[in-house]
C-alpha positions as a Markdown table, in Angstrom:
| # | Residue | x | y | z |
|---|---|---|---|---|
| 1 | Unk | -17.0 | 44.6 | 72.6 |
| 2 | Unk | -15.3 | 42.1 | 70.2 |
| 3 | Unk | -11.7 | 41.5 | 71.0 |
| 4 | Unk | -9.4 | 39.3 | 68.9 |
| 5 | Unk | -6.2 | 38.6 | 69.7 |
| 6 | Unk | -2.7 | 37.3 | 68.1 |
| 7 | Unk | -3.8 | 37.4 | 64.7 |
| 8 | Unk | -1.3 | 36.7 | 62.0 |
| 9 | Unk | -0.5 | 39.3 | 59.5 |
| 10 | Unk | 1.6 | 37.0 | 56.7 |
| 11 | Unk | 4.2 | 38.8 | 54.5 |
| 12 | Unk | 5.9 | 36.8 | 51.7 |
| 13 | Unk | 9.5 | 36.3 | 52.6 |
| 14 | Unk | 9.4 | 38.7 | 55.5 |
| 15 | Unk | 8.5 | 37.7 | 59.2 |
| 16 | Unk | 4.6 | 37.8 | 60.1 |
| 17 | Unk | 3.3 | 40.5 | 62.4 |
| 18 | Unk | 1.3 | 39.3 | 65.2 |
| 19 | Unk | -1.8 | 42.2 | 66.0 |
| 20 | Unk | -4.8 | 42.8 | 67.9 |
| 21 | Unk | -8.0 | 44.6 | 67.5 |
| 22 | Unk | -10.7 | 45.7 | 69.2 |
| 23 | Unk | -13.7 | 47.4 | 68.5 |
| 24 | Unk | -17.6 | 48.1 | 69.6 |
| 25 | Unk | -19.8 | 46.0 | 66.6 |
| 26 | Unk | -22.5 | 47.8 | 65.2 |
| 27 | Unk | -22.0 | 47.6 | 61.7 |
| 28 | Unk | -20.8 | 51.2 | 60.9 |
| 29 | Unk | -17.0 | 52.3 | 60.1 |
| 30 | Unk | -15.4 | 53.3 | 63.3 |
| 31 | Unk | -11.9 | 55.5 | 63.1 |
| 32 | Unk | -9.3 | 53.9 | 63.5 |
| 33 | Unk | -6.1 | 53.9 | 65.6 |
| 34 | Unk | -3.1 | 52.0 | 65.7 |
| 35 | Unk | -0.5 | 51.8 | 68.4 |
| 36 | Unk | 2.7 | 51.0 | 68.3 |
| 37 | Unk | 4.9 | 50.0 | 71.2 |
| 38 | Unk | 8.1 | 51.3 | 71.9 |
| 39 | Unk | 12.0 | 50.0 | 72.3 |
| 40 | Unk | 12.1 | 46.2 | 74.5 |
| 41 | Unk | 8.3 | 46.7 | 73.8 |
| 42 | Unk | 5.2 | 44.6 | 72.4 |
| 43 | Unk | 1.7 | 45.0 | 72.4 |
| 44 | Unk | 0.7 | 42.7 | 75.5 |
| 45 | Unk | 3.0 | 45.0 | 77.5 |
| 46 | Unk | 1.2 | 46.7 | 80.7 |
| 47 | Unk | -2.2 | 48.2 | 80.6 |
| 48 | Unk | -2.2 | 48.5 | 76.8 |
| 49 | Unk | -5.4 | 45.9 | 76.8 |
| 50 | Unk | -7.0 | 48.3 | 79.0 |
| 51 | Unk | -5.7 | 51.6 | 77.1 |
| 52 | Unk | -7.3 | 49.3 | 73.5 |
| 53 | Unk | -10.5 | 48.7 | 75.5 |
| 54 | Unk | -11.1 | 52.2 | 76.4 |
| 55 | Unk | -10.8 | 53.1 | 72.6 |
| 56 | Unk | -13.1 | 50.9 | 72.0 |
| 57 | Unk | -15.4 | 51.7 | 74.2 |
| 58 | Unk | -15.3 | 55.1 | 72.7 |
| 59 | Unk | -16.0 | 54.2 | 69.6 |
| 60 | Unk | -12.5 | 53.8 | 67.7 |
| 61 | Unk | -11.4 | 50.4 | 66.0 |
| 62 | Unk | -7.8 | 50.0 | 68.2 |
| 63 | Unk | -4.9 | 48.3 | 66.4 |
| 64 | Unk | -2.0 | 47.4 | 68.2 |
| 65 | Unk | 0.7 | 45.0 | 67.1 |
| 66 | Unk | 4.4 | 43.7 | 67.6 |
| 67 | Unk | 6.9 | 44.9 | 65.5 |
| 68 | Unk | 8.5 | 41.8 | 63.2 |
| 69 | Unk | 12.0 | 42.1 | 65.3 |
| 70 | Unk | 10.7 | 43.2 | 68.6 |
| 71 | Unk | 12.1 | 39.6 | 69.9 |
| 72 | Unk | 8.4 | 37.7 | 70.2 |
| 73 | Unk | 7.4 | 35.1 | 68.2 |
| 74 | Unk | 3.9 | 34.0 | 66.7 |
| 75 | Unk | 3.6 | 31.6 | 69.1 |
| 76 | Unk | 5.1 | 33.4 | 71.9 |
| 77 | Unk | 4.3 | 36.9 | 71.4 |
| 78 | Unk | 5.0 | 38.6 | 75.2 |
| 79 | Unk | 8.5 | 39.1 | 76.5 |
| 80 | Unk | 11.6 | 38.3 | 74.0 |
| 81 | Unk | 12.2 | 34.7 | 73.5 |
| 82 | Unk | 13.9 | 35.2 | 69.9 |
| 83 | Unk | 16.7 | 37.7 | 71.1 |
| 84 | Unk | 18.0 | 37.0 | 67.1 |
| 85 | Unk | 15.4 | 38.1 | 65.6 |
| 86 | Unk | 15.8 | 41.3 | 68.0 |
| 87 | Unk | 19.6 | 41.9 | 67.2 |
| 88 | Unk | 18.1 | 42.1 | 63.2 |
| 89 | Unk | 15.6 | 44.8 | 64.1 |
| 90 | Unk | 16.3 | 48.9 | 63.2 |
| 91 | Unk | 13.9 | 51.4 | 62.3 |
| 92 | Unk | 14.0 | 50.7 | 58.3 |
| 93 | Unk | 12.3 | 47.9 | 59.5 |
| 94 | Unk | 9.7 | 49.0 | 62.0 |
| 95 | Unk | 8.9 | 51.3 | 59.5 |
| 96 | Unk | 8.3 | 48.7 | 57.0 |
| 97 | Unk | 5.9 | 47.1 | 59.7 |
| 98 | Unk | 4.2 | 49.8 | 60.3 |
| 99 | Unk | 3.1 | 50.6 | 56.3 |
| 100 | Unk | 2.4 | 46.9 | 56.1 |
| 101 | Unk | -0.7 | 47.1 | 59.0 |
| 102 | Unk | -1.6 | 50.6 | 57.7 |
| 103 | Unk | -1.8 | 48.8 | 54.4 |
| 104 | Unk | -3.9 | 45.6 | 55.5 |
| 105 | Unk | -6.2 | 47.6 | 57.9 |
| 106 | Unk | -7.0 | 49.9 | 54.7 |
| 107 | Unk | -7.5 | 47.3 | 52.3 |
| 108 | Unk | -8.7 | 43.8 | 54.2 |
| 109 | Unk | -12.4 | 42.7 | 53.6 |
| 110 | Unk | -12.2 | 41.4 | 56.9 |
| 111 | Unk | -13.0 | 44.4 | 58.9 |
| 112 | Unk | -14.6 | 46.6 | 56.2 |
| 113 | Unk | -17.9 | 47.1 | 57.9 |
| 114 | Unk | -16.2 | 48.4 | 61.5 |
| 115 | Unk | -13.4 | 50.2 | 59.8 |
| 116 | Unk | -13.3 | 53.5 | 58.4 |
| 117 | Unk | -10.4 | 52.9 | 56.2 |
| 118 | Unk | -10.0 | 57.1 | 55.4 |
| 119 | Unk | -9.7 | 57.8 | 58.8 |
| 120 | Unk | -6.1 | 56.3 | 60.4 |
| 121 | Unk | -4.4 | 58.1 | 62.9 |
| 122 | Unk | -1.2 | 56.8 | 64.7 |
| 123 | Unk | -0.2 | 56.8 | 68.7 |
| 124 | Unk | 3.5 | 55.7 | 69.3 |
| 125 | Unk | 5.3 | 54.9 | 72.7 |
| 126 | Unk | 8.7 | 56.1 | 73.5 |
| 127 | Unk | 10.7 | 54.6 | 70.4 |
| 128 | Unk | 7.3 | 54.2 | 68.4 |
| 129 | Unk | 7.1 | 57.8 | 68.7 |
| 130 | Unk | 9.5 | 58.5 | 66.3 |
| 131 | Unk | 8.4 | 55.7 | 64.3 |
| 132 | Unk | 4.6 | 57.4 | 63.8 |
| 133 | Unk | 5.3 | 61.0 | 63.0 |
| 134 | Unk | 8.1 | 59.9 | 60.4 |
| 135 | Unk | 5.2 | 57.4 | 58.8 |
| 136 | Unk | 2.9 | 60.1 | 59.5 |
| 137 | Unk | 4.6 | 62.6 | 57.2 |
| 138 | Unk | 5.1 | 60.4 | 54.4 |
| 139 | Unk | 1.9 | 58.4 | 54.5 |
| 140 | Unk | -1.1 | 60.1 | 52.6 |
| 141 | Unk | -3.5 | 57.2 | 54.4 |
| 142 | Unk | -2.6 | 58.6 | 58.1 |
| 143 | Unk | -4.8 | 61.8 | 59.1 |
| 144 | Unk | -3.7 | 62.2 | 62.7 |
| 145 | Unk | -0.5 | 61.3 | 64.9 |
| 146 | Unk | 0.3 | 61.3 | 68.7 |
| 147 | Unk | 3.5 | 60.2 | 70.5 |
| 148 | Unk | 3.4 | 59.2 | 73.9 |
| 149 | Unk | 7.0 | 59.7 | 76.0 |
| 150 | Unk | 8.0 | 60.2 | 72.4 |
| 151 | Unk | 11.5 | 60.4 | 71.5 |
| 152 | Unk | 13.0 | 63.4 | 69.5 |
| 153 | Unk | 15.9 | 62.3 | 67.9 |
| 154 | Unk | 17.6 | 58.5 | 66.9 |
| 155 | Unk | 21.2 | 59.9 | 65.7 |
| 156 | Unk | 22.2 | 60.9 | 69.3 |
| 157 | Unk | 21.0 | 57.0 | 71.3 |
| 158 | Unk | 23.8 | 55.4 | 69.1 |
| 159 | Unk | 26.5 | 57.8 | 71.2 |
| 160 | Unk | 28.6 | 58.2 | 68.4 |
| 161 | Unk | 32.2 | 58.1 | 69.4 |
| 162 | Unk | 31.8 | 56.5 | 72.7 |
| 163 | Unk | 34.0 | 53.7 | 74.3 |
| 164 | Unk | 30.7 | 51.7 | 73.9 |
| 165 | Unk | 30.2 | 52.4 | 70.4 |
| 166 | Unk | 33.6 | 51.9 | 69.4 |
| 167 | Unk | 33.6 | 48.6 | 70.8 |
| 168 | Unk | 30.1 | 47.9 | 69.3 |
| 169 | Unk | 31.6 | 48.4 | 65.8 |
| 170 | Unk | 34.5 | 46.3 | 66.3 |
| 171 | Unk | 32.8 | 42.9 | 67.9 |
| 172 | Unk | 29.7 | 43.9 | 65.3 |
| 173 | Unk | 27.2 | 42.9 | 68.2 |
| 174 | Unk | 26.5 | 44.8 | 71.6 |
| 175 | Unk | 23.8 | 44.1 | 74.5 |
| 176 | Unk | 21.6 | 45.4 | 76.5 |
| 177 | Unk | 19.9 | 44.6 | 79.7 |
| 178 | Unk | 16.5 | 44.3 | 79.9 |
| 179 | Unk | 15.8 | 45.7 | 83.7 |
| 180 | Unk | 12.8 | 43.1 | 84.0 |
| 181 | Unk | 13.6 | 40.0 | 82.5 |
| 182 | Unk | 17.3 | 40.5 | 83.1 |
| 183 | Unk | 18.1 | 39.0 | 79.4 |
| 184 | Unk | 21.2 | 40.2 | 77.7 |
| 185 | Unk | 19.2 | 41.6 | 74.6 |
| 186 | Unk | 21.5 | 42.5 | 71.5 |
| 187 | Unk | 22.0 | 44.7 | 68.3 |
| 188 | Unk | 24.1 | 44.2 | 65.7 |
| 189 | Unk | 26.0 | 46.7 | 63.8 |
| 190 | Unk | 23.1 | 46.6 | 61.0 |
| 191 | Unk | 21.1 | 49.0 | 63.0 |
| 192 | Unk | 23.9 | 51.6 | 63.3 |
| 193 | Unk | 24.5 | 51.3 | 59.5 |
| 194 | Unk | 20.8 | 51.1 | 58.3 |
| 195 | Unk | 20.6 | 54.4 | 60.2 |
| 196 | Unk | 22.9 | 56.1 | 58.3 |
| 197 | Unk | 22.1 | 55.0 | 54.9 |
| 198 | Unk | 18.5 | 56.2 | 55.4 |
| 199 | Unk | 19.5 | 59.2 | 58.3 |
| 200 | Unk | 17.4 | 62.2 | 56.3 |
| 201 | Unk | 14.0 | 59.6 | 56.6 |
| 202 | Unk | 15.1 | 58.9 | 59.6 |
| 203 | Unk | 15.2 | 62.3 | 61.2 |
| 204 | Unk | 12.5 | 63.0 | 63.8 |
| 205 | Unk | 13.0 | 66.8 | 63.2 |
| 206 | Unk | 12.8 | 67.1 | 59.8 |
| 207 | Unk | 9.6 | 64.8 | 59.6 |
| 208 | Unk | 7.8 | 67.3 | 62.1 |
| 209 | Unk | 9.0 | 70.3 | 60.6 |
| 210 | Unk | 7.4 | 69.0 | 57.2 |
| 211 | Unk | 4.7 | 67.4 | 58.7 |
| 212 | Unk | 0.8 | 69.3 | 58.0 |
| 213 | Unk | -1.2 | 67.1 | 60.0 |
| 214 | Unk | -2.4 | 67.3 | 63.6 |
| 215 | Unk | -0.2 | 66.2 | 66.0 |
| 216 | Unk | -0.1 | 65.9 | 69.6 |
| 217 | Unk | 2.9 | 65.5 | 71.9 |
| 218 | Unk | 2.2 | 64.0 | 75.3 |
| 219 | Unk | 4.6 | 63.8 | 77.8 |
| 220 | Unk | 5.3 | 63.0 | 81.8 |
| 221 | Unk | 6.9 | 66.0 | 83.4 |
| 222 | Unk | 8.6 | 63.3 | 85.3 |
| 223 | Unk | 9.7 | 60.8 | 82.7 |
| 224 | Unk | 12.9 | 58.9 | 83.4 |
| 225 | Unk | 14.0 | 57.7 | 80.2 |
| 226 | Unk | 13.1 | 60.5 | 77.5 |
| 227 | Unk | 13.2 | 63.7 | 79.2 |
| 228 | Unk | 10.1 | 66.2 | 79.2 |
| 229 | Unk | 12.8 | 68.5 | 77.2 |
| 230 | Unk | 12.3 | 66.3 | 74.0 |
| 231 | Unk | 8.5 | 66.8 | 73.7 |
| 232 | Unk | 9.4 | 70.4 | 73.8 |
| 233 | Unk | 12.0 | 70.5 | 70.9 |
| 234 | Unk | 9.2 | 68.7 | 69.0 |
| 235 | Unk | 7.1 | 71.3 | 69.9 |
| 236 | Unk | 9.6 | 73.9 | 68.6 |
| 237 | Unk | 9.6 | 72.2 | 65.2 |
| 238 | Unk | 6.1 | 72.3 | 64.5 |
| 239 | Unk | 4.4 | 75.3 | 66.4 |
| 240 | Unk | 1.1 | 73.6 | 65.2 |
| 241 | Unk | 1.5 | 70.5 | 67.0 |
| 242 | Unk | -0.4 | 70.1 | 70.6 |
| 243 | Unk | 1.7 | 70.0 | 73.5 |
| 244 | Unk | 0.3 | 68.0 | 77.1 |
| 245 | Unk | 2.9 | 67.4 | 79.8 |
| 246 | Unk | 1.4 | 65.6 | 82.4 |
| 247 | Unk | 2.2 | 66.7 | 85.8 |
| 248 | Unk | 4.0 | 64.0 | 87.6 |
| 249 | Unk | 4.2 | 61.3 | 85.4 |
| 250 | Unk | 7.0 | 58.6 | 84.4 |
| 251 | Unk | 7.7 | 57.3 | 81.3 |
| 252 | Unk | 5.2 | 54.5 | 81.5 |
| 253 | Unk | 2.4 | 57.1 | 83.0 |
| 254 | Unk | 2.4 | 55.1 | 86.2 |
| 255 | Unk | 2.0 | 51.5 | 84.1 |
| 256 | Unk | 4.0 | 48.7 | 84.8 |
| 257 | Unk | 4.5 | 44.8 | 83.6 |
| 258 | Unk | 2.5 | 42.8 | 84.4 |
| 259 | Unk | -0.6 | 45.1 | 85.0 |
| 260 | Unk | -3.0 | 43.3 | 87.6 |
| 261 | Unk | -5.9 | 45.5 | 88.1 |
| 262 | Unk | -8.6 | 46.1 | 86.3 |
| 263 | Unk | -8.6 | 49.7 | 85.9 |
| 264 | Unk | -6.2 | 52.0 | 84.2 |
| 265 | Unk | -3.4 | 54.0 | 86.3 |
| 266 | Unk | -4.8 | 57.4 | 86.8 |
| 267 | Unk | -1.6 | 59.1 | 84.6 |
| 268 | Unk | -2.8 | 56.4 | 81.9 |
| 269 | Unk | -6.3 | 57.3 | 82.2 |
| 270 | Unk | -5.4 | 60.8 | 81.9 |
| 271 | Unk | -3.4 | 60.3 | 78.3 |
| 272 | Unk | -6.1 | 58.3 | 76.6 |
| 273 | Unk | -8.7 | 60.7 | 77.8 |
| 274 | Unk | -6.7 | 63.8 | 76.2 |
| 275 | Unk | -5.7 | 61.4 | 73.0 |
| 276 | Unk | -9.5 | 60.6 | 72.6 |
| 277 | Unk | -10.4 | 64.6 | 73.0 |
| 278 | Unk | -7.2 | 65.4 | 70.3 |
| 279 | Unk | -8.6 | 62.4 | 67.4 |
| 280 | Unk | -12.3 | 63.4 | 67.6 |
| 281 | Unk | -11.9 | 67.2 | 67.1 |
């Protein structure tokens, strides 16, 4: 298996998206995946080397990357050590990132012999989620999608009309704790208002309800952070989407940071191996 890490996708007068791939050499086009990680995410996070590996070992070429905001830095891509950079991110922009690897991975000579550029399918986590079926429904390049603990809806996190908000919009900077590295991580206003200037793209509803592509939903029946009833309003919105709720299961399928052993949590296992069954049918 070939892996290569932290490569440098350069973007004139835009910040550079550091990515990984991996894939199984043998000369012949492989279909390809690309993850993306969800809110105080990146791509090191967990087992996501193991989840890559295990597409890899049968027979995708994995992409996974950090978002341009996500708070890492080229030279420091895990955990958030440019909290700046992460107070300018929204989902205009993770979008933007998004088409940018779609983009390289489709047209790069680098990779053309392992690659099969006409056959990209998407897998978000939690945030991502949302971020892959509304690329997914407006990208002609993208054949397949699949959220994992995807969320359903963006308008209703912001809390509209809360004490919280309305202080947010006054100072024009609010914070958030990250659980794990206890840092004070925060937004600025420019998320709330990128959101409603593009609020129709950004609807997670009305992308499923027009998207015509496969799509599968998986979901923990246990999930702590984005309950198992928002897989089921996605179902709701496109009947033809595939629905998996896995008994038991947090958010993070039974992952955590950092990720020790060598094998995948069982929860974990279980997702890839229904994701794998979903992209080669």
């Amino acid at each position: 298996m070939k892996v290569l890490t932290n490569n440098i996708l350069e973007r004139n007068g835009k910040k550079p998206i550091v990515y990984d791939v991996y894939f199984t050499p043998n000369h012949s086009p492989k279909p390809i995946v690309i993850f993306c990680h969800g809110y105080k995410g990146f791509k090191d996070w967990g087992a996501w080397h193991l989840v890559a590996k295990a597409f890899a070992e049968a027979g995708f070429f994995f992409v996974k990357f950090n978002f341009s905001h996500n708070g890492g830095t080229v030279e420091d891509p895990i955990d958030f050590p440019d909290l700046e950079a992460f107070a300018q991110n929204n989902y205009s922009k993770e979008l933007e990132d998004l088409e940018a690897v779609i983009n390289f991975i489709a047209t790069t000579k680098r990779f053309h012999e392992e690659a099969a550029v006409d056959t990209i399918s998407l897998i978000g986590h939690s945030r991502g989620g949302g971020i892959v079926l509304i690329k997914a429904e407006e990208n002609k390049l993208v054949k397949k999608v699949v959220t994992w603990a995807g969320v359903s809806d963006y308008k209703t996190r912001f809390q509209e009309g809360s004490e919280s908000f309305e202080n947010w919009k006054k100072t024009g900077r609010t914070y958030v704790e990250n659980g794990r590295t206890k840092q004070q991580m925060p937004h600025d206003w420019q998320f709330f208002e990128d959101f409603k200037q593009n609020e129709e793209r950004l609807s997670i509803k009305r992308a499923l309800e027009s998207l015509e592509k496969p799509c599968l939903i998986v979901h923990g029946s246990e999930d702590e952070t984005v309950a198992v009833e928002e897989a089921k309003k996605m179902k709701l919105w496109n009947n033809n989407a595939s629905l998996k709720i896995i008994e038991g299961a947090n958010h993070v399928f039974g992952s955590m940071h950092p990720w020790r052993e060598n094998a995948l949590p069982s929860n974990v296992e279980h997702v890839v191996s229904e994701t794998i069954l979903f992209l080669r049918n």
